[in-house]
N, C-alpha and C positions, 0 to 999 in steps of 0.2 A: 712903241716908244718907251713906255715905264718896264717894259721886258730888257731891253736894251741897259736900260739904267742900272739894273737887277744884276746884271749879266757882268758888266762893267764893276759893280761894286765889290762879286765876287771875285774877280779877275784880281783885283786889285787888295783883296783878303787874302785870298792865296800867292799871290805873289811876296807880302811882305812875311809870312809865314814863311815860305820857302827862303829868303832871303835871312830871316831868324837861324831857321833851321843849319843854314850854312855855314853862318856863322858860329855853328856850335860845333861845329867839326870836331871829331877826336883826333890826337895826335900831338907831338912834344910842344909843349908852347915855352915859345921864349919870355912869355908876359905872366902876368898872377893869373889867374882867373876872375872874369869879371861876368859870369853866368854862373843865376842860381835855377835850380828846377824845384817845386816840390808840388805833390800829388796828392789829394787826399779824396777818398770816396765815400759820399752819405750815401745809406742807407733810409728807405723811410720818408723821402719825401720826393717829389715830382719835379722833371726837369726843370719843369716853367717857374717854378720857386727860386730853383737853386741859381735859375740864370739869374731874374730878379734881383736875389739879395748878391749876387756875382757883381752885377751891374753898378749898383750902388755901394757894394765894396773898395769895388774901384773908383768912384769918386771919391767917397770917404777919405781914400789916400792921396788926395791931390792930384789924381793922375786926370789927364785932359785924353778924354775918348776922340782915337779918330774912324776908328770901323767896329762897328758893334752889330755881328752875323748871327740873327738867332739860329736861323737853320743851323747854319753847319756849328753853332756853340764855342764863333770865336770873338772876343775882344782883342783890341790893339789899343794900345794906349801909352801916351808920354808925359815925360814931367819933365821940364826946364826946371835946372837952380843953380848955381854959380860954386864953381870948385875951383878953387885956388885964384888964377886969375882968367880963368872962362869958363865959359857956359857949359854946361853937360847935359845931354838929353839921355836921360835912364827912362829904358823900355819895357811895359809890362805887355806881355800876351796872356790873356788867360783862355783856358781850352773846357768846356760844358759839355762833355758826351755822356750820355746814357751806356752802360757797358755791368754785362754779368748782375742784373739786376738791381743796379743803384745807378746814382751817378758822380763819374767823376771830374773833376776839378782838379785841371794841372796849370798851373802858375809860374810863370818863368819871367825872371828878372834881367835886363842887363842892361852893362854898361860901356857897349862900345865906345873905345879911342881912347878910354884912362886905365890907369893902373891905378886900381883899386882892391881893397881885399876885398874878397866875395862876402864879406859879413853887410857889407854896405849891402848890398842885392839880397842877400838873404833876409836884413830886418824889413826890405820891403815886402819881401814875399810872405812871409811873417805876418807882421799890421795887415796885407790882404783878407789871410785866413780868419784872423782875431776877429775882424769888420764882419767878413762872411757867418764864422761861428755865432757874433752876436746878430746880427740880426737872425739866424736861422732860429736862436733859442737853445745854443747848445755852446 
């Protein structure tokens, strides 16, 4: 039974991940861009740290966890707040792998259904790193 749940949880990580992914497609767009990416890799200190202060980073920026995967080192997370005259749900996925002896932290911001400049998406992704960098002590 709690296998099943497990099973279920991840089904439902990797599916909103591919769903992300989709939506990032390359190609002409008729819209601004409203996906930001950015990557950065510590050196020097141990996954289980870096998901930690990951975890709490993303709170820190208001965002409301809805799948937090240690294993596979993925967060999903949203923030409701009111743009122009409706709601807008801006999506953080952040990604924890261990890779080439550190690890890294990719961060991806967006804002499906508005036109907005990607600078909106990038200071969130931004504040993520700042919250991450302080708490890690760097």
């Amino acid at each position: 039974m709690r296998r099943e749940g497990t099973m279920k949880k991840k089904a439902i990580g990797l599916g909103i991940v591919l769903v992300f992914f989709a939506s990032c497609s390359l190609g002409p767009r008729a819209k601004p861009e409203t996906n930001f990416e950015e990557t950065r890799v510590y050196r020097n200190f141990e996954k289980a740290k870096i998901w930690s202060a990951s975890v709490d980073a993303v709170r820190q920026t208001d965002f409301s966890i809805n799948i937090q995967e240690t294993e596979s080192g993925i967060i999903d997370a949203r923030k409701e707040t009111q743009w122009s005259d409706r709601k807008v749900v801006t999506l953080m996925n952040v990604f924890v792998v261990e890779e080439n002896g550190g690890v890294k932290v990719k961060c991806l911001v967006a804002m499906p259904g508005i036109e907005v400049d990607i600078e909106e998406c990038r200071l969130y992704a931004r504040l993520f790193f700042e919250k991450l960098n302080a708490a890690l002590g760097i």
